[in-house]
N, C-alpha and C positions, 0 to 999 in steps of 0.2 A: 554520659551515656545512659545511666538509669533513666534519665529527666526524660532523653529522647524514645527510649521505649514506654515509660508512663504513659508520656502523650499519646503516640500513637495505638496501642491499647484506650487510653479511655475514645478516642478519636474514634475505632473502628467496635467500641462498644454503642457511641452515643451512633453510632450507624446502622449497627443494629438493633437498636430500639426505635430507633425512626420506624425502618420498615416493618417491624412486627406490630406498629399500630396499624399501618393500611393491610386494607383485606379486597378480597374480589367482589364483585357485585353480587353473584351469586353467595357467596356467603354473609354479606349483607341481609339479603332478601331475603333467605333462612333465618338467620336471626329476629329481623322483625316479624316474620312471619309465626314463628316462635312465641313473640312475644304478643304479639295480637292474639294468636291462639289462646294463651293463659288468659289474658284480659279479657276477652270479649267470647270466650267458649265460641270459636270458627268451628263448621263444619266442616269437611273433607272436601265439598265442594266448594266452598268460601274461599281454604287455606291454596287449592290449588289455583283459584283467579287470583286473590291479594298478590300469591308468589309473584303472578306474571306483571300486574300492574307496580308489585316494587322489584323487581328485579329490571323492567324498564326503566322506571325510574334513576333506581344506581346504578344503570350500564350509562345513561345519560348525564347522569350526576359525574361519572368520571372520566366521561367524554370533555364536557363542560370545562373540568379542573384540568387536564390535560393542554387542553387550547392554549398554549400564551397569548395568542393573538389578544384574547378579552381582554378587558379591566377588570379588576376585582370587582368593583361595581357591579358592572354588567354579567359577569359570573354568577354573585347573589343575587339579581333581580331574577336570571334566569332559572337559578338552583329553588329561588322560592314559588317562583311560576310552575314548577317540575312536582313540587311539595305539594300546591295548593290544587294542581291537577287529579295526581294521585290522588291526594286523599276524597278529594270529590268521586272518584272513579272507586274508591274500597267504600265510603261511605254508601252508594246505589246499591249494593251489594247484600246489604246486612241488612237484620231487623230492626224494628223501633228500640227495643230493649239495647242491641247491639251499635246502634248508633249514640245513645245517650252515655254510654261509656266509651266507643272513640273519640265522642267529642272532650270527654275529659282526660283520655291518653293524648289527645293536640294538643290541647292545654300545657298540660304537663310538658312534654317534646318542647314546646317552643319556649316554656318558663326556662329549661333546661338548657336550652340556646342563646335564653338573655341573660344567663348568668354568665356564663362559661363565652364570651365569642372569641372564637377561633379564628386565624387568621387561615386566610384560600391556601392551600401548599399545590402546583403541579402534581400530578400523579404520573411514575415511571414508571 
């Protein structure tokens, strides 16, 4: 009887740590918006176009991840098409000063992602 309440405890803990990893878009977008702010000193005008341009981006992003229909393939080709848009669209945005240090926040971001790759999960 113990065994079978263990299980199910660790069972409905390892469930809630699943979802307390995923967030909403819009807290997404906050976040990086955040964090470009510190990195790159955004102006009030910047911070409020970046939000819109990733805050699309991650309504997309978890649109994308939702679909079963895709492959995973085709999920990443899209998610990086989504990526590489973005950042084209916050790059027009900035200064020269402000661009030379996104382009080593990309950097960074994608070194981040060839260490770590994560496998696609659906989004509920």
């Amino acid at each position: 009887m113990k065994k079978l309440i263990l299980t199910g405890l660790s069972f409905l803990f390892a469930i809630t740590l699943t979802f307390a990893q995923q967030g909403t878009a819009e807290e997404k977008a906050k976040e990086t918006v955040t964090t470009l702010t510190e990195k790159l000193t955004l102006t009030e005008e910047q911070q409020a176009s970046v939000y819109n341009i990733v805050l699309e981006k991650a309504t997309a992003k978890y649109a994308l991840k939702a679909d079963t229909t895709l492959s995973e393939d085709a999920v990443k080709e899209q998610i990086s098409t989504l990526t590489s848009t973005a950042d084209a669209k916050i790059t027009e945005l900035l200064t020269d000063e402000q661009k030379a240090e996104f382009a080593k926040y990309v950097e960074e971001r994608n070194a981040k992602k060839e260490e770590q790759p994560s496998p696609i999960q659906p989004v509920q």
